[in-house]
Each structure stands twice: as C-alpha cells, then as structure tokens.
C-alpha positions as CSV (number, residue, x, y, z in Angstrom):
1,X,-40.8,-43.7,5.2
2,X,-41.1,-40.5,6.8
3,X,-43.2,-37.7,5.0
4,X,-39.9,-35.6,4.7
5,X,-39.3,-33.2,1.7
6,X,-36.3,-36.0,0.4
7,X,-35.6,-33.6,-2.6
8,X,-35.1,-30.5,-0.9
9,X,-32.8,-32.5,1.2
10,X,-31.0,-34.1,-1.4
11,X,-30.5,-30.9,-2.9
12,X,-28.7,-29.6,0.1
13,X,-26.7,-32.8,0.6
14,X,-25.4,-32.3,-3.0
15,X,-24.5,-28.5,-2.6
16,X,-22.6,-29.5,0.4
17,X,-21.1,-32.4,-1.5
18,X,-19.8,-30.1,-4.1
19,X,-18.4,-27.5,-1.4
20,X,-16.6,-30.6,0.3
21,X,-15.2,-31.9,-2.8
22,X,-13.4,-28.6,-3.7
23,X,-12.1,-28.1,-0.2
24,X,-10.7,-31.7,-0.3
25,X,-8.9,-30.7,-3.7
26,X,-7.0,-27.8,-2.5
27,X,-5.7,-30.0,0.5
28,X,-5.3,-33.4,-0.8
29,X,-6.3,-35.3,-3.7
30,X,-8.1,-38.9,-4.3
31,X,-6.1,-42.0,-3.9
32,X,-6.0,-43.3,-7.3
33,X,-6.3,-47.0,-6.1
34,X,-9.7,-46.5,-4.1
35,X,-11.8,-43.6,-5.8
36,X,-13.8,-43.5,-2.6
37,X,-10.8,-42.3,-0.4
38,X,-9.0,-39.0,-0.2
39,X,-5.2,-38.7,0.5
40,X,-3.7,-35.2,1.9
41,X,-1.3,-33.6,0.0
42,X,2.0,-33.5,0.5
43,X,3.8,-30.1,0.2
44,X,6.2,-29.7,-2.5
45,X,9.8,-29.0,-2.4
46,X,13.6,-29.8,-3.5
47,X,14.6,-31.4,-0.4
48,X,18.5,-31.1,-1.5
49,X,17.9,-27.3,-1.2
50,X,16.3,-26.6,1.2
51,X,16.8,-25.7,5.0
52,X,16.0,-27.5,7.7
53,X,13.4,-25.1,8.9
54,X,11.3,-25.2,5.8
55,X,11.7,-28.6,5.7
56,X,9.8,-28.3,9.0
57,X,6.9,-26.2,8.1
58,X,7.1,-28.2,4.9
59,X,5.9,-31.5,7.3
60,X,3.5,-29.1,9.5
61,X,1.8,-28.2,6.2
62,X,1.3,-31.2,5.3
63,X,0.3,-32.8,8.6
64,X,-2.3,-30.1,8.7
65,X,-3.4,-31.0,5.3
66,X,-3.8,-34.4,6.4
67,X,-5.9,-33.7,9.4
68,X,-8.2,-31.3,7.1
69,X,-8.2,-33.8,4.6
70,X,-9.6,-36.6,7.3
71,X,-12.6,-34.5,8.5
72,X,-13.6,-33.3,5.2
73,X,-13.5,-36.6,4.2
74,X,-15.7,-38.0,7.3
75,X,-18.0,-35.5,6.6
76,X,-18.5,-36.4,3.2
77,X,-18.7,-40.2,4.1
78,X,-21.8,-38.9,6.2
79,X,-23.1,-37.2,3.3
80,X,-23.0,-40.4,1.0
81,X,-24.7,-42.6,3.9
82,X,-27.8,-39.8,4.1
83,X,-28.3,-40.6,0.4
84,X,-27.8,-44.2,0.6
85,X,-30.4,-43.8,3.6
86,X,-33.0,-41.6,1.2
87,X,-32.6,-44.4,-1.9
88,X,-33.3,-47.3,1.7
89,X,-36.2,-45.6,2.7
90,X,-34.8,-44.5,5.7
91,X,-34.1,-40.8,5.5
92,X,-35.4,-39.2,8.4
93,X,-35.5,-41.7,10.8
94,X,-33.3,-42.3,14.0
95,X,-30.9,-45.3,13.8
96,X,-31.2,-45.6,17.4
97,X,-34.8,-44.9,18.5
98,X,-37.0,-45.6,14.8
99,X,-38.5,-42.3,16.1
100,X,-38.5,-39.0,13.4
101,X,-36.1,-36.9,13.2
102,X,-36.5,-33.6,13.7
103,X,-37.4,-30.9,11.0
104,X,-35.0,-28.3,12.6
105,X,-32.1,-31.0,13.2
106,X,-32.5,-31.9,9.8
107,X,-32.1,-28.4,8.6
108,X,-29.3,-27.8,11.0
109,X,-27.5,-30.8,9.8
110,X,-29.1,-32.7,6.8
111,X,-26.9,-36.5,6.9
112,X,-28.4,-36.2,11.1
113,X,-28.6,-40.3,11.8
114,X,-30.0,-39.7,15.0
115,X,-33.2,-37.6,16.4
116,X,-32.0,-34.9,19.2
117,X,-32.7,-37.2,22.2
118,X,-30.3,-39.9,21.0
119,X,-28.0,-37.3,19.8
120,X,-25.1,-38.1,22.0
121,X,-25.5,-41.9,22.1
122,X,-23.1,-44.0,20.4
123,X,-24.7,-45.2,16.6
124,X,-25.1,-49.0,16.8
C-alpha cells in the first residue's frame, strides 16, 4: 500500500463517475440484461414518414451516439478498476513496474494504472 490520500481520490473518482453517468444517459442507456454495460441510443423516428435523408442523419446520429457511448463507457470501466484497485490495496501502484505512481499523474488522471515511465507500454 502506498501512503496515497485514497479518500481524496475516491472522492474524485466518484465526481467523475457521476459526470460519466449523466453523459452516458443523454446518449445511450444501460442494457437491461447486463447492468454493467451501456447501449447507445438509437434516434427516434416514423420510418414510414420519413425521407430518405433523415433517415440518414437519423443513422449518423446514432452511430455517433454509439461511438460516444463506447468511450464514455471505457472510461468508466477504468474508473470502477481504480476503486477495485483502492478496496485491493493497490491504488497507486504501477501494474507494470510495482513502482509509485506519481502524485501529479494521479491528479492528472486519478484511475492512472501505470506510473509515467511505463505510460505508453501495453498493461499486462
């Protein structure tokens, strides 16, 4: 264990958390068979009325959705390892080297899994 401030962290993990989950509900919506997976939303329409041009941006809409929806999503995945990493013991520590992270990494991004010299190696 690392002698990192784990509830300040947590605290900004869970704001972000929050901001995620709203973000994810004005673009898609959870997949009621898995609670832990998020589906974009498709866009809404009367396909019998309407043109073949907004049926278009109907589809771009929601293949941008989608592709919001799928980094949101990764990005709160990230967030639910870091606290599965603080209840483990292991907040704070590089997966790669067992070295600390850093105190400013950490502040620039608090679910960091690596420390900045591993930061572009691929995690095991």
């Amino acid at each position: 264990m690392t002698n990192i401030d784990i509830p300040f962290f947590k605290s900004k993990l869970a704001e972000e958390k929050k901001l995620l989950e709203r973000e994810l509900s004005q673009v898609g919506h959870v997949n009621p068979d898995n609670p832990a997976d998020w589906e974009g939303e498709p866009a809404k329409m009367d396909i019998s009325e309407a043109d073949k041009n907004e049926r278009a941006d109907r589809i771009e809409e929601f293949e941008t959705n989608a592709a919001i929806e799928v980094t949101l999503e990764n990005r709160l995945n990230e967030i639910a390892s870091a606290f599965d990493r603080m209840e483990a013991g292991t907040y704070g520590v590089c997966e790669i080297g067992g070295e600390k992270i850093e105190h400013d990494r950490l502040m620039a991004n608090p679910a960091a899994r690596t420390c900045k010299a591993h930061i572009n190696e691929p995690l095991p």
